[in-house]
LUMDO-437185 format. One record per residue: x negated, y, z negated of N, C-alpha, C in turn. Coordinates in steps of 0.1 Angstrom, whole numbers, plus 2048, in hexadecimal, padded with zeros to 3 digits. Layout:
% LUMDO-437185
XYZXYZXYZ/...
END
This chain:
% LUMDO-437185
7F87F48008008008007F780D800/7EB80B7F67E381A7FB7E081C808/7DB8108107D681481F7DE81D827/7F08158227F881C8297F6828828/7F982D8177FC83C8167EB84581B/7E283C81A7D684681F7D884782E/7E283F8377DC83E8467EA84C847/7F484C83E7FF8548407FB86583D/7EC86482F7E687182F7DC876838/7D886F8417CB8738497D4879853/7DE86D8597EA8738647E987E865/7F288485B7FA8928537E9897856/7E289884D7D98A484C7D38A585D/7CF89B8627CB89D8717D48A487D/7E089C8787E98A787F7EE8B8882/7EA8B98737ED8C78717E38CF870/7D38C88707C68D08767C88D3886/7CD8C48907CF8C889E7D68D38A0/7E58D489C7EC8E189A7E68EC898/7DF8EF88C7DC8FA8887CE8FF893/7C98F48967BA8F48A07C48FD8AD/7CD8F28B67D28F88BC7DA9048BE/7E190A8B57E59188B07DB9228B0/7CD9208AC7C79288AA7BB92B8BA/7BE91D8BE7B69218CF7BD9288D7/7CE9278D77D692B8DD7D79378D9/7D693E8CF7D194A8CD7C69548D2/7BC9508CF7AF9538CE7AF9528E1/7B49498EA7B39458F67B89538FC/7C59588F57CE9648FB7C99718FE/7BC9718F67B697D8F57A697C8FA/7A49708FE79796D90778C96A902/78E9698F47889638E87809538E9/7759528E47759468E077A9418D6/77E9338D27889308CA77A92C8BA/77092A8BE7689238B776E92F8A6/76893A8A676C93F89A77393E893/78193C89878D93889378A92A890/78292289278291388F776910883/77191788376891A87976E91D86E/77792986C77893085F78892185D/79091A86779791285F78E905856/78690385D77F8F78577798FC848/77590D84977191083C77B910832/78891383779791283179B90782B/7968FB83479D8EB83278F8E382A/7888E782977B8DD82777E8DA813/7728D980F7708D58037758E67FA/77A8E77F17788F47E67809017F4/7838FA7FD78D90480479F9067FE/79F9118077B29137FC7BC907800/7B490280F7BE8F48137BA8E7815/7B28DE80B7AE8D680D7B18CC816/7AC8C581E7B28BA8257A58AB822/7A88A781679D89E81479E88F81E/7AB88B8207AB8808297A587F839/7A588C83B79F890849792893846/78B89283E77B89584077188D844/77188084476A87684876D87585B/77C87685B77C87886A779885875/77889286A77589F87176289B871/75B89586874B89386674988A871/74E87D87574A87487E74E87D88A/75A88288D75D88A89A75289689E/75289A8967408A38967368A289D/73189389872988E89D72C88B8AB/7368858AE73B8808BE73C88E8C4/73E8978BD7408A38C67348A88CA/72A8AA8C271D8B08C47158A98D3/71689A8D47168908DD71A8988EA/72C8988E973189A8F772E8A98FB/72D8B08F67298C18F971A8BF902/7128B78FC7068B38FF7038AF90D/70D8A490C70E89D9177138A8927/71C8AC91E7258B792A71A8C192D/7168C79277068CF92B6FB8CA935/6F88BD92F6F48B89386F68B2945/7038B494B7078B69547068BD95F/7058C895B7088D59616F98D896A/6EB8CF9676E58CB9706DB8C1974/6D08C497E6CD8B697E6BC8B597D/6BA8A89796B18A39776A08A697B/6A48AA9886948B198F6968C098A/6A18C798B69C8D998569B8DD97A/69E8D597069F8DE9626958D895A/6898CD95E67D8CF9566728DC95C/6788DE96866F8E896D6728F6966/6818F696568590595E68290594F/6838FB94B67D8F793E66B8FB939/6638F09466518FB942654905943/65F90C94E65D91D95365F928945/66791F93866B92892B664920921/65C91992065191991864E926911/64693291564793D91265294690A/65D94390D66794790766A93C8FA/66B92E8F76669298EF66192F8E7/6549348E564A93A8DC6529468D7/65794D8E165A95B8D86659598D1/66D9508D467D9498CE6759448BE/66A93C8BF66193C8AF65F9488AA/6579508B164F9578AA65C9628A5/6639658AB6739728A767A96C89E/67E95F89D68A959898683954888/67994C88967694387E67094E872/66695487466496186A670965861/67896D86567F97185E68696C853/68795B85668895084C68394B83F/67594D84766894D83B667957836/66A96383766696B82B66E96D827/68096B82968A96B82168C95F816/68695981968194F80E67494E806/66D95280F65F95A8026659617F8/66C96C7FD6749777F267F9737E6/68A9657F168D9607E56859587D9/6799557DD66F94E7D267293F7CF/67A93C7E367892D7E26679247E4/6679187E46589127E76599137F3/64B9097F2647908807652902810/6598FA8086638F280F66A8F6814/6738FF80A67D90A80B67B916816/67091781766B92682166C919830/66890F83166890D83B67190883E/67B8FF83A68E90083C68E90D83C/69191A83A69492583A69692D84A/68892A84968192B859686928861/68991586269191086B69C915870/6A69198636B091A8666B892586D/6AE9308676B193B8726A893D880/6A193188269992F8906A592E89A/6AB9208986AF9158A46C091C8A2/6C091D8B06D191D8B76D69138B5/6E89138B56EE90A8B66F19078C6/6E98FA8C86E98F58DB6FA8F48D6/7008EC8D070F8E88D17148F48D4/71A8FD8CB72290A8CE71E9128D4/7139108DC70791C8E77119168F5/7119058F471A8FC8FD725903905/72D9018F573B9018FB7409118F8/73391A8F673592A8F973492F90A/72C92890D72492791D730922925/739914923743910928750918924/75791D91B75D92691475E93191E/75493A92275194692674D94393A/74D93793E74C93794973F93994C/73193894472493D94671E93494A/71F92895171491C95170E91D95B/71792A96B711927976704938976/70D93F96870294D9696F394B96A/6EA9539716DB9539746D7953966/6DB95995A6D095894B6D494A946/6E294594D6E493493E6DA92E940/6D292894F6C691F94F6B7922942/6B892F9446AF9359336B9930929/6C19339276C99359196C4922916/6C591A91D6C790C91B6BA90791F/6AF9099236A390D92069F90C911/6A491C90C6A191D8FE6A79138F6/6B59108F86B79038F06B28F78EF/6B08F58F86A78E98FB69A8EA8F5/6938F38F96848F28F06888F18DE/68E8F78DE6938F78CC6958E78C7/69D8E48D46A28D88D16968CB8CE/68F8CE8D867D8C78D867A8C78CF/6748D78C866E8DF8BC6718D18B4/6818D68B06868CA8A46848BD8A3/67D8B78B167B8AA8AA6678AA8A9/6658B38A56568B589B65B8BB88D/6658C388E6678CB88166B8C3875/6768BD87D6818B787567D8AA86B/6728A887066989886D66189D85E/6598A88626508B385C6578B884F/6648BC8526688C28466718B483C/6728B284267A89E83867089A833/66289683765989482E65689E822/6558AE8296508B381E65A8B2811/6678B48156758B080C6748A6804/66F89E80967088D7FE66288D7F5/6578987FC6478987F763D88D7F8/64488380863688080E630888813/62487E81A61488681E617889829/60C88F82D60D89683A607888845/60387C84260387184960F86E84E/61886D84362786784462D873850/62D87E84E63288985662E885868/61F88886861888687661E87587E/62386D875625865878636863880/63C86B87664986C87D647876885/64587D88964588989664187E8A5/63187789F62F86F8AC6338668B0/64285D8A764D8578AC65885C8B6/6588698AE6648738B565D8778C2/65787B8C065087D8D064E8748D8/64986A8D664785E8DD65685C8E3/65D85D8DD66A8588E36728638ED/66F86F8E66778798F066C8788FE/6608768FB65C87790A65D871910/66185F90C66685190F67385791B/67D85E91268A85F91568886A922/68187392867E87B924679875937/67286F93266886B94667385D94A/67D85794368884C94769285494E/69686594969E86894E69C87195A/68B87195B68987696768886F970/68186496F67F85797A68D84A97B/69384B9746988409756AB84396E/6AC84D9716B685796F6C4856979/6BE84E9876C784E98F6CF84498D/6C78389866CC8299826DA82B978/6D58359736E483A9656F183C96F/6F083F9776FE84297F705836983/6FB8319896FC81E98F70681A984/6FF81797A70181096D714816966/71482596771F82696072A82B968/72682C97A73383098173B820986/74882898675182098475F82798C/76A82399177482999A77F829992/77F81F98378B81E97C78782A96F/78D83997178883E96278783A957/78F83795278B82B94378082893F/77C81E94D76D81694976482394C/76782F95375983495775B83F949/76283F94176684693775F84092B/76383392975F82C91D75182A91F/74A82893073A827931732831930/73A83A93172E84692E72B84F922/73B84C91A73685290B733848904/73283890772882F8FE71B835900/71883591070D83591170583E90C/70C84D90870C8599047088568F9/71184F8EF70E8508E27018458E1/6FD83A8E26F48368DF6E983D8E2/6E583F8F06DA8458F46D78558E1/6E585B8E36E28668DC6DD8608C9/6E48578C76E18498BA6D18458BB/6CC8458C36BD83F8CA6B584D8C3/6BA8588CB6B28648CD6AE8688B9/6BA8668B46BD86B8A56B285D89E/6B58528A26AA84D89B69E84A897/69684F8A668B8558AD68685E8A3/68F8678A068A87489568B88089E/6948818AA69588E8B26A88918B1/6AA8998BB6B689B8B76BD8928C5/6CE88D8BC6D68888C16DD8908CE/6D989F8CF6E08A88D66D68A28E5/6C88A68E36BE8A28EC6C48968F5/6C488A8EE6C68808F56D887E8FE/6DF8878F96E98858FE6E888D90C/6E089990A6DF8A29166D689C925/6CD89291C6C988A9256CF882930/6D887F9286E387592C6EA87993B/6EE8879366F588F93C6ED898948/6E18979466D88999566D3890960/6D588595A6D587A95F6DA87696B/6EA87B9656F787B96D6F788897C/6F68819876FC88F99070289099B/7048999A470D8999AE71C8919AC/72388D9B572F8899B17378869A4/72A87D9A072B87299372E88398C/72288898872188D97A73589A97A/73889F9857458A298874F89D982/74F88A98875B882981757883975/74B87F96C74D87D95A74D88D95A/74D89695B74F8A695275B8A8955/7658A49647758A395E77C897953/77388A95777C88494E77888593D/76E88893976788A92A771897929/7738A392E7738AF92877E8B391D/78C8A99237928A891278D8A390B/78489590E77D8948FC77589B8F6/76E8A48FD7658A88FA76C8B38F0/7768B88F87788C48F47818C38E3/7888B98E478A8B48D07858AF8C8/77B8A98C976C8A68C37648B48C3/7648BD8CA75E8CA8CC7628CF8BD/7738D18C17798D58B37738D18A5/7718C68A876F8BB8987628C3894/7598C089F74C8C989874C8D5894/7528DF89D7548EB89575D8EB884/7668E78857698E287A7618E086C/75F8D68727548CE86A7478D6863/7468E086A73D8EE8677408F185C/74D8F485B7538FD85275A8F6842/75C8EB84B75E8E183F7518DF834/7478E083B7398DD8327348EB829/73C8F282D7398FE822743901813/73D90080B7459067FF74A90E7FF/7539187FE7569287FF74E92D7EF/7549267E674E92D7DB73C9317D9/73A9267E072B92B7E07239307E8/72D93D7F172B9467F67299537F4/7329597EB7309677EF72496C7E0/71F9667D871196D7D27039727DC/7049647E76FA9697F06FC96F7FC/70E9757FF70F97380E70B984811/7049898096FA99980C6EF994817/6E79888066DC9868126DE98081C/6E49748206EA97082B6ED975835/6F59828366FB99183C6EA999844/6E199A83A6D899C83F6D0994847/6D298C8476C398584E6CD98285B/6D69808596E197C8676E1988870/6E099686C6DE99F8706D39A1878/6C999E8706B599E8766B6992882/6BA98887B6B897D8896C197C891/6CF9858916D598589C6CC98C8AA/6C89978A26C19A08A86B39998B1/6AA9928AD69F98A8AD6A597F8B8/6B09788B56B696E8C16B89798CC/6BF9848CF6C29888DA6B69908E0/6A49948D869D9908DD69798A8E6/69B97B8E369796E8E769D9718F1/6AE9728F16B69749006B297890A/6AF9849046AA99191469C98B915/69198590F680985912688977920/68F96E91869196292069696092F/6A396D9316A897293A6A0976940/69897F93C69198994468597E951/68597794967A96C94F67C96695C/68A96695869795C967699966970/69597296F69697F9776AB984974/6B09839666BC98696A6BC999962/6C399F9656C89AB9606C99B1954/6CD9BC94F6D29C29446E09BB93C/6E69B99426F69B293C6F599F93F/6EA99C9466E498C9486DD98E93A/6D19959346CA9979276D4994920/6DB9A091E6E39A49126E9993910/6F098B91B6F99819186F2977912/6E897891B6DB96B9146DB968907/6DA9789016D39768F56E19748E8/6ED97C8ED6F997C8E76FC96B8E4/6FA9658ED6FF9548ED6F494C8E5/6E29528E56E29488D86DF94B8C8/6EB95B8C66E895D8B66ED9518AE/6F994A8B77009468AC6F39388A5/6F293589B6F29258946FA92288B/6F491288C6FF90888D6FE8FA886/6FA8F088C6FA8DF8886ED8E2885/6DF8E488A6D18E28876CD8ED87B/6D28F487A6D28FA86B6D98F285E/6E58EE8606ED8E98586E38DB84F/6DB8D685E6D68C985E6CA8CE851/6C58D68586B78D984F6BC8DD840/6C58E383C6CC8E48306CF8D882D/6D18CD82D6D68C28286CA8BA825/6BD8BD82B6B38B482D6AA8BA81C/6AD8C88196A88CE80D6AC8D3805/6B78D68066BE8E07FC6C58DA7F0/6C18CD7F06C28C47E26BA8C77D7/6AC8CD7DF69E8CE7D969C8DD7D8/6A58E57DB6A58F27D56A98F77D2/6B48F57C76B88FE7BE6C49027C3/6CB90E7C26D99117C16D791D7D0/6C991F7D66CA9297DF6CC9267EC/6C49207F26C99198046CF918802/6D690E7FF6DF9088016EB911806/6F29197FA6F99258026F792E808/6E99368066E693E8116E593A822/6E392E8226E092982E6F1925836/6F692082C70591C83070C92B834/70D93282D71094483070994683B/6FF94783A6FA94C849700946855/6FB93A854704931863710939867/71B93785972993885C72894A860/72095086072296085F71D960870/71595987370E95B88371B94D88D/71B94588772893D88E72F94288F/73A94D88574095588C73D960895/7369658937319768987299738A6/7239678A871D9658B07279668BE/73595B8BD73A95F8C874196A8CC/74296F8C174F97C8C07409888CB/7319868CA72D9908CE72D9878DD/72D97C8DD7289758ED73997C8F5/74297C8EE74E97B8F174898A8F9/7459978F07479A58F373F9AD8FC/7329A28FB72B9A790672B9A0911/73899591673C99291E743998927/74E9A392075A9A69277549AD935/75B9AF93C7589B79487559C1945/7629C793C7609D89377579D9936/74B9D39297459D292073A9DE923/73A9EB91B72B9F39207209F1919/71A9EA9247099E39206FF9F0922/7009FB9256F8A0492D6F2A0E91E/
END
């Protein structure tokens, strides 16, 4: 009899997140908005210590998350193909470095100041380094940007970040638990080994993927491509790199006709699992243990907004695009997202009462604000001059 009444509470609460999810895109859609903000601030509403808890839906909004982060991935990777985007890739190496050198500073010494350890300053760092690739995704798709001259930079810079993290990510878990710097070096040159594995498979042998999962009955080319999605992306996470990487792979793999049929048939899944994750953002923050730090939070979201759209225009400018191509560049990667959240969870057990919320504030303060500015230096009107 409990199964029943739990399978009758998950119902109810999932139902009336769809609802509320859908009311609020249908809104937010009317006015040319992205819906992401609004999906944000309900999950901050419905999560844990919110005014509307929905505890039987949390396990399924966390595993949706994860599927979602996947198919965003995957859908990105789509959009092109396999011979041009390592080349545009060495071409923003450069840009790379200055996306470090702008972003990750300001981290460190907002955590020097708070009088966290070394650990702490370099989670810090992280977190206001790395963009969110997921909602950078489905900001780019959202806004119609995928075919503009600056997205090939904007996803560029994602991508290197995404690289970055599988050296960082390895690096800072060791220092978290307080193995050696043997133990560290050791996981980086697993992670690496494998993304470059994945990495020269999907360059040479990339065409074989299409063989393998096209199919004329959608279903099967449906169920073959987001298995295939998800393991590959399960592989990548084991490795010690990111799950996002490997799915994108997946998804360059794929091209011409093929990659057309999976981006219409995935795009509703993608797009409710999309929801889950944003969600799921919001769900992971406390409200209460927000507003003591959300000054400094306010601040530094401020410095590194500023420092990402930096990164936009240096990146842009490189692809040869414009004044209002800069401006957009850089507008689409203030927001962060999952790779901050991650590095917060990997330390903030180990430090005390400060990351943890200042880092969760910040996210949620640039997740929102982030699209509301991609949204405004979008418009046609919009005076960039």
């Amino acid at each position: 009899m409990t199964d029943v009444h739990t399978s009758i509470a998950l119902l109810l609460e999932l139902g009336t997140v769809l609802v509320l999810l859908s009311a609020a895109g249908s809104l937010t859609r009317r006015f040319g908005v992205s819906p992401i903000p609004l999906y944000l601030l309900c999950g901050l509403a419905m999560g844990e210590g919110g005014f509307a808890p929905l505890p039987a839906a949390g396990d399924f909004v966390e595993i949706g998350a994860s599927i979602g982060v996947v198919l965003l991935l995957l859908t990105l990777g789509l959009e092109f193909s396999v011979e041009e985007f390592p080349v545009t890739l060495r071409k923003h190496v450069p840009s790379g470095v200055v996306d470090l050198l702008l972003n990750a500073p300001p981290g460190a010494v907002a955590g020097w100041l708070l009088g966290l350890d070394a650990t702490g300053i370099v989670a810090l760092a992280g977190v206001t380094w790395v963009s969110s690739s997921t909602i950078v995704s489905r900001l780019l798709d959202d806004s119609h940007r995928l075919g503009n001259r600056e997205t090939p930079a904007v996803l560029s810079i994602l991508l290197l970040e995404d690289f970055a993290m599988a050296v960082y990510l390895p690096i800072l878990a060791v220092l978290a638990s307080g193995g050696t710097l043997l133990q560290a070096l050791a996981s980086v040159a697993v992670a690496l080994g494998v993304l470059a594995l994945a990495l020269v498979i999907s360059r040479h042998w990339g065409h074989r993927v299409g063989q393998v999962v096209d199919d004329r009955d959608t279903e099967q080319l449906l169920l073959r491509i987001v298995g295939l999605a998800l393991v590959v992306a399960a592989v990548a996470e084991l490795a010690g790199t990111s799950a996002a990487v490997g799915a994108f792979l997946v998804g360059l793999a794929l091209t011409g006709p093929l990659a057309e049929r999976v981006r219409s048939v995935i795009s509703p899944l993608r797009d409710l699992f999309a929801a889950a994750f944003f969600l799921a953002i919001g769900f992971s923050i406390p409200p209460a243990s927000l507003p003591p730090l959300l000054p400094v939070a306010f601040g530094l979201a401020v410095v590194t907004a500023l420092t990402k759209m930096g990164t936009g225009w240096f990146a842009a400018a490189r692809s040869g695009s414009g004044r209002r191509g800069r401006l957009r560049a850089g507008s689409v990667l203030v927001v962060r997202g999952e790779f901050s959240v991650i590095i917060v969870g990997l330390v903030a057990a180990a430090q005390g009462g400060v990351l943890g919320p200042l880092a969760t504030g910040y996210v949620l303060i640039l997740a929102v604000a982030g699209p509301l500015l991609t949204w405004w230096l979008g418009r046609p009107d919009a005076t960039l001059t």
